[in-house]
N, CA, C and O atoms as a GROMACS GRO file, in nm:
protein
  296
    1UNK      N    1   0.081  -0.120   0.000
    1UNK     CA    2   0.000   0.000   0.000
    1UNK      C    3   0.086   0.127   0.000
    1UNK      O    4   0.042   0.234  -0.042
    2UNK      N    5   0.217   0.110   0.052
    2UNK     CA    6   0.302   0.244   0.040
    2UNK      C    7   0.301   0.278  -0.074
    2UNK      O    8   0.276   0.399  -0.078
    3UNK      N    9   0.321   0.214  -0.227
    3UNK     CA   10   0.343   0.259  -0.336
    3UNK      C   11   0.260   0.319  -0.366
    3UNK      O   12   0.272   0.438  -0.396
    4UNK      N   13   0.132   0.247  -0.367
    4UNK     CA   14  -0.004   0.332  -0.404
    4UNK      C   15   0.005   0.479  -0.330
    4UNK      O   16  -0.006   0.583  -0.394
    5UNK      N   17   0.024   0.476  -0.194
    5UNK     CA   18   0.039   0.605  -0.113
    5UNK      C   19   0.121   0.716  -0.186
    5UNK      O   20   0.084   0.833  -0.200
    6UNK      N   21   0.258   0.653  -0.239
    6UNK     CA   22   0.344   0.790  -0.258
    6UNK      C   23   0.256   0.842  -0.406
    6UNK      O   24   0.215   0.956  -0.426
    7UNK      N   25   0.240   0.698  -0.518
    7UNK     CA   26   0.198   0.729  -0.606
    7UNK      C   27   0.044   0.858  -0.629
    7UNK      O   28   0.044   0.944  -0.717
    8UNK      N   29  -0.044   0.843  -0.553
    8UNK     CA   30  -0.147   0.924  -0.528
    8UNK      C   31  -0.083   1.046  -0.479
    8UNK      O   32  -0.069   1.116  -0.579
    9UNK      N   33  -0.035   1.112  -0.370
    9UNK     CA   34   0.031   1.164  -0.350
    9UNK      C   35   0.124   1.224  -0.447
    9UNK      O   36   0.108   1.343  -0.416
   10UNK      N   37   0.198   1.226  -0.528
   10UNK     CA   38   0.279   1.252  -0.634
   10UNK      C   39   0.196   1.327  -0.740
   10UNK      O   40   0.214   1.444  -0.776
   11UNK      N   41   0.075   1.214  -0.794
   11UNK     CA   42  -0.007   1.249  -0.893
   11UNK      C   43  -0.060   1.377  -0.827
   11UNK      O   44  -0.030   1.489  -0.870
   12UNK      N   45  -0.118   1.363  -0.751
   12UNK     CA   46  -0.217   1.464  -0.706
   12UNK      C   47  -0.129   1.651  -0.649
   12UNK      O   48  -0.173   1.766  -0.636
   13UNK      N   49  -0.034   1.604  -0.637
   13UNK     CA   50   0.050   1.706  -0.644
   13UNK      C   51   0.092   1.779  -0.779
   13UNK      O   52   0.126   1.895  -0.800
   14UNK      N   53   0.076   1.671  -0.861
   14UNK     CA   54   0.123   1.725  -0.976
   14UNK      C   55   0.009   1.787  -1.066
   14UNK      O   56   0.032   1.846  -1.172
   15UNK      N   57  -0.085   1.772  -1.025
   15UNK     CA   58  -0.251   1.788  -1.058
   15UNK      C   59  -0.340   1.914  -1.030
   15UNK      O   60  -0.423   1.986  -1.086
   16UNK      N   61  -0.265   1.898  -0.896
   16UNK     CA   62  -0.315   2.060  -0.799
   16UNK      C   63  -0.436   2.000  -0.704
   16UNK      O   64  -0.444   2.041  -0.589
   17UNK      N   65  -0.535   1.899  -0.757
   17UNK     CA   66  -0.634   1.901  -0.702
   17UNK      C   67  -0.607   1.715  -0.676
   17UNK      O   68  -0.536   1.638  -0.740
   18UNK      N   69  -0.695   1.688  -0.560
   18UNK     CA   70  -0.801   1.723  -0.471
   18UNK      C   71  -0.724   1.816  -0.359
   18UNK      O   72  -0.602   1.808  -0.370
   19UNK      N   73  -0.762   1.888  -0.271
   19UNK     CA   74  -0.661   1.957  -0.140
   19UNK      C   75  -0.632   1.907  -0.080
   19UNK      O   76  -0.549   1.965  -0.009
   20UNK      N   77  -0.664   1.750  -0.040
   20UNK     CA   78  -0.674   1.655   0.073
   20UNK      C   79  -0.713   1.531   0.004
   20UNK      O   80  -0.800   1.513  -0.081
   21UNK      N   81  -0.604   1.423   0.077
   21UNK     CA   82  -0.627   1.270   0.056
   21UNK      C   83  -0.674   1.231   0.190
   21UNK      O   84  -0.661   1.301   0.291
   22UNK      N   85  -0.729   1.114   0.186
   22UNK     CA   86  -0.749   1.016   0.322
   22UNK      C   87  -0.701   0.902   0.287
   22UNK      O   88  -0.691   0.877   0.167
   23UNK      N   89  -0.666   0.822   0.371
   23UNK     CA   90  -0.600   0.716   0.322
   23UNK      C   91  -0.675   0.611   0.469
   23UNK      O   92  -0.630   0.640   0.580
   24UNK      N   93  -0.751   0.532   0.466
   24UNK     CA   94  -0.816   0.463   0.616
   24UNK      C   95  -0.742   0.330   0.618
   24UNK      O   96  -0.703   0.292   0.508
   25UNK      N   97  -0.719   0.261   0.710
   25UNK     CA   98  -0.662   0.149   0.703
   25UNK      C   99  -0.490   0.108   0.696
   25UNK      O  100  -0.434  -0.002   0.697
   26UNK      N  101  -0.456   0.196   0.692
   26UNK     CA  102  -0.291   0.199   0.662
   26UNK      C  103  -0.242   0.124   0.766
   26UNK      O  104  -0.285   0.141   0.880
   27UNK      N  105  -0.155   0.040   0.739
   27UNK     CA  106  -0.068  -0.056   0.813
   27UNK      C  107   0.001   0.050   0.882
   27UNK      O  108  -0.028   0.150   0.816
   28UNK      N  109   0.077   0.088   0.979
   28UNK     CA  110   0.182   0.147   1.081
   28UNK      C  111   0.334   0.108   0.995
   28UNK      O  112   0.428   0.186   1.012
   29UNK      N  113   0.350   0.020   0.928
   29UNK     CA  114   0.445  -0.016   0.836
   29UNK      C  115   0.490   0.025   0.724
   29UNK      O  116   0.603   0.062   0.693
   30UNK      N  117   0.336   0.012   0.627
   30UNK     CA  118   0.309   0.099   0.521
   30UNK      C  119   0.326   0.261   0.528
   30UNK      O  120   0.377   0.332   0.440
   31UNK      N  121   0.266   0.307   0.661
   31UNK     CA  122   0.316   0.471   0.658
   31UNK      C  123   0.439   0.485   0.680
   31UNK      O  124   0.489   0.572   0.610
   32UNK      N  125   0.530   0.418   0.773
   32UNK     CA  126   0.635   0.429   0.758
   32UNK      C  127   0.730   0.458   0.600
   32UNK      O  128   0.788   0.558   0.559
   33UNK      N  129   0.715   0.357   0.557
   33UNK     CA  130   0.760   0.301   0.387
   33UNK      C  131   0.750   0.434   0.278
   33UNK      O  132   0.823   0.475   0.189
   34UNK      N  133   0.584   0.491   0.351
   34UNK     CA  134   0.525   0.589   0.264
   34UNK      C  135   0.606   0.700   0.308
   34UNK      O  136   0.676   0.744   0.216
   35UNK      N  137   0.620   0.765   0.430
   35UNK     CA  138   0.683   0.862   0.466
   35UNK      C  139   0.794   0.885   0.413
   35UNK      O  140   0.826   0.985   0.350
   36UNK      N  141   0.885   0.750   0.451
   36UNK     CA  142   1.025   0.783   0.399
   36UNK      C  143   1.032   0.808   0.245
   36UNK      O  144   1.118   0.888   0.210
   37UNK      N  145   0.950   0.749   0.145
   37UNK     CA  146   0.916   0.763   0.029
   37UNK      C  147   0.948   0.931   0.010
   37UNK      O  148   1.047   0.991  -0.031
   38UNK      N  149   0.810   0.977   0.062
   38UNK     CA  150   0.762   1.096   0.049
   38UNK      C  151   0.890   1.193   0.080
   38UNK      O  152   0.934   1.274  -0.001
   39UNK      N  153   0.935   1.173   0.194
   39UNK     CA  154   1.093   1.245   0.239
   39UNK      C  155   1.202   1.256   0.186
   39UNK      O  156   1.286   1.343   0.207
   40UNK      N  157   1.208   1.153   0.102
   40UNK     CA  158   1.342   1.098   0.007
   40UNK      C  159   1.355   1.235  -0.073
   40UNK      O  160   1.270   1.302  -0.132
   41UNK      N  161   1.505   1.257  -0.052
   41UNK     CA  162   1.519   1.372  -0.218
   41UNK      C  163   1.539   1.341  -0.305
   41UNK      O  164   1.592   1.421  -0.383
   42UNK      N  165   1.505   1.182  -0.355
   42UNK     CA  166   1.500   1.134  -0.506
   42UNK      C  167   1.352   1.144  -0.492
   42UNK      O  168   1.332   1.146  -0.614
   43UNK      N  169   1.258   1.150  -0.453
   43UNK     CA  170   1.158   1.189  -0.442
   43UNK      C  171   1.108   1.362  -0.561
   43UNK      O  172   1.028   1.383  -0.651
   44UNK      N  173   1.185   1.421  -0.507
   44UNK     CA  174   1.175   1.554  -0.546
   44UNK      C  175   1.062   1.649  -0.533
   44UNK      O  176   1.006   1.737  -0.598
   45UNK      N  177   1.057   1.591  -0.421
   45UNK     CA  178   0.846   1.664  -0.373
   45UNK      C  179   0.939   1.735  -0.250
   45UNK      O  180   0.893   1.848  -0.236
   46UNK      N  181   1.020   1.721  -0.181
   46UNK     CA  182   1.115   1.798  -0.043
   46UNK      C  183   1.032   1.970  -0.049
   46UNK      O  184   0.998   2.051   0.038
   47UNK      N  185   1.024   1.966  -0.228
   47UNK     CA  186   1.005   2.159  -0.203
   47UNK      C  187   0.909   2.191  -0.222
   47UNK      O  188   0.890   2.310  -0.248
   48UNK      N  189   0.773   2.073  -0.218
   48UNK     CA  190   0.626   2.120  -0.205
   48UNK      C  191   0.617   2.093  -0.060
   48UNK      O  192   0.658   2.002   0.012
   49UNK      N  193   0.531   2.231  -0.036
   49UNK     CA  194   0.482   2.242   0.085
   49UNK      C  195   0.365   2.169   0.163
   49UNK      O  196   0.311   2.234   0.253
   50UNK      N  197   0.312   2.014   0.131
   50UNK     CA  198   0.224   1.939   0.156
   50UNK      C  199   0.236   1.852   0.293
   50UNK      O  200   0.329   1.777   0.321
   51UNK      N  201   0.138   1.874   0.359
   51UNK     CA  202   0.179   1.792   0.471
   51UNK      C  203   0.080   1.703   0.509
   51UNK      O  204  -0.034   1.699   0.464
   52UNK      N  205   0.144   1.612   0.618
   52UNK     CA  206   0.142   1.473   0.648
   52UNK      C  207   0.077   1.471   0.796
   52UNK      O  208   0.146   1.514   0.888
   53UNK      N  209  -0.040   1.426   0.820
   53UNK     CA  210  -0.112   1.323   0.930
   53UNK      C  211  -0.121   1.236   0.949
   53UNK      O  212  -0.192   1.176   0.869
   54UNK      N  213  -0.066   1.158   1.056
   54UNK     CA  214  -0.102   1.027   1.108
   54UNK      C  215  -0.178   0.986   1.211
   54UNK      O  216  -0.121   0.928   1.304
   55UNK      N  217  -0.301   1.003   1.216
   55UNK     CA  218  -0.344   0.913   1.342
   55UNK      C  219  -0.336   0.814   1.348
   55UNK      O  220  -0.402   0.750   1.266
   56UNK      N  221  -0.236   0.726   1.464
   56UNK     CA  222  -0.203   0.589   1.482
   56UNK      C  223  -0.302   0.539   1.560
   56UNK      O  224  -0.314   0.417   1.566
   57UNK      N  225  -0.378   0.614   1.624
   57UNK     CA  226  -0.504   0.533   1.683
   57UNK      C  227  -0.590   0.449   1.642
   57UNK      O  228  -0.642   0.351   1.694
   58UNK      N  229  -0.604   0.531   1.480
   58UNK     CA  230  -0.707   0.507   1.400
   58UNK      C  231  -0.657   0.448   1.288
   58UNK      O  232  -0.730   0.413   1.194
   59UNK      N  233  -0.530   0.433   1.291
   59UNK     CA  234  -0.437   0.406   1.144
   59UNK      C  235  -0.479   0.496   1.022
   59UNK      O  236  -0.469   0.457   0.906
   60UNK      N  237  -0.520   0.601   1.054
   60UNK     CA  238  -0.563   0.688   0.932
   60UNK      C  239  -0.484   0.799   0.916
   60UNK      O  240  -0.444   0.886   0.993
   61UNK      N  241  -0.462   0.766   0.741
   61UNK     CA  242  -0.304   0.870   0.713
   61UNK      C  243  -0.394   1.012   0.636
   61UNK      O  244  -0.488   0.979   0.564
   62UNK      N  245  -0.368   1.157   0.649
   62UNK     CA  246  -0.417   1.276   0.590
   62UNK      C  247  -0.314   1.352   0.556
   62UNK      O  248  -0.241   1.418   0.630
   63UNK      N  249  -0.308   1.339   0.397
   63UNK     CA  250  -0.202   1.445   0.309
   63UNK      C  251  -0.318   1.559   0.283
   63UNK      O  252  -0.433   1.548   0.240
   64UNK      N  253  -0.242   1.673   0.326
   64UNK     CA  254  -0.280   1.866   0.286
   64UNK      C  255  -0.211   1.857   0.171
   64UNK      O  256  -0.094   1.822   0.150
   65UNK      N  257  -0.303   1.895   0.092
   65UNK     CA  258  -0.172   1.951  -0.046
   65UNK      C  259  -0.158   2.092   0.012
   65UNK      O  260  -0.219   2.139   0.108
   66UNK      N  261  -0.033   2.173  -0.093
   66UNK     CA  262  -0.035   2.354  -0.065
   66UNK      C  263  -0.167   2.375  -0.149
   66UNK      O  264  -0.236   2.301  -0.220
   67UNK      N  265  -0.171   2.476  -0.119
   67UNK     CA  266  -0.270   2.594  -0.181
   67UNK      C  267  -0.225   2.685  -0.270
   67UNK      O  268  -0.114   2.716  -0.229
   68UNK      N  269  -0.244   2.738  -0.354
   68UNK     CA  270  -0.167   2.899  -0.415
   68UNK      C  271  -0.073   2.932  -0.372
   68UNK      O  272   0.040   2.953  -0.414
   69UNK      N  273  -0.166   2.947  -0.199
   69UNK     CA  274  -0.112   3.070  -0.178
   69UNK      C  275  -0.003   3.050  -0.072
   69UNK      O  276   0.048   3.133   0.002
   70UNK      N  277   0.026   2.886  -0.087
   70UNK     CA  278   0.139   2.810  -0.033
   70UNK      C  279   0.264   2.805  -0.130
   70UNK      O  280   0.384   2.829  -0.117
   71UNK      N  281   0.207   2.776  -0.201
   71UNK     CA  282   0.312   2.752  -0.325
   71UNK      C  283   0.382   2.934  -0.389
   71UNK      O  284   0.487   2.949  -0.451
   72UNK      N  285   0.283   3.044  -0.348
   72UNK     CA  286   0.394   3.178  -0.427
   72UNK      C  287   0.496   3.184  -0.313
   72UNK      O  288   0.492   3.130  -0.203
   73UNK      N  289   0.597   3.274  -0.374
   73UNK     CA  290   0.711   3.272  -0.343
   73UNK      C  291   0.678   3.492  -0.302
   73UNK      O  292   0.657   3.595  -0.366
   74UNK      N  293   0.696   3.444  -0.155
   74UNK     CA  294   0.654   3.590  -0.033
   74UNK      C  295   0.771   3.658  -0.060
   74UNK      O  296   0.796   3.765  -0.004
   0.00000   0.00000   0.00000
């Protein structure tokens, strides 16, 4: 499931839209896998401003994409 994770993630960055993923069910393993994915600077996502939720209670993972008005340069 990590692959699918970074892969959605990636796409959807590259897309602009949806603003928000959910991801329910995620193994504690799989986010791991996914994170480091996502972190990697062969990755090349380091300089989008999108961020990462984990509730481990619930095993439910929540990517923010930026916004606009994340992404201009202040």
């Amino acid at each position: 499931m990590s692959v699918e994770i970074f892969e959605q993630v990636r796409n959807t960055l590259k897309a602009g839209k949806p603003d928000m993923l959910h991801f329910d069910n995620v193994d504690p393993e799989d986010f791991a896998h996914a994170l480091e994915s996502l972190r990697h600077p062969s990755s090349h996502l380091e300089e989008r401003s999108f961020r990462i939720h984990w509730f481990s209670s619930e095993n439910r993972l929540k990517v923010v994409m930026p916004s606009m008005l994340h992404e201009c340069v202040g």
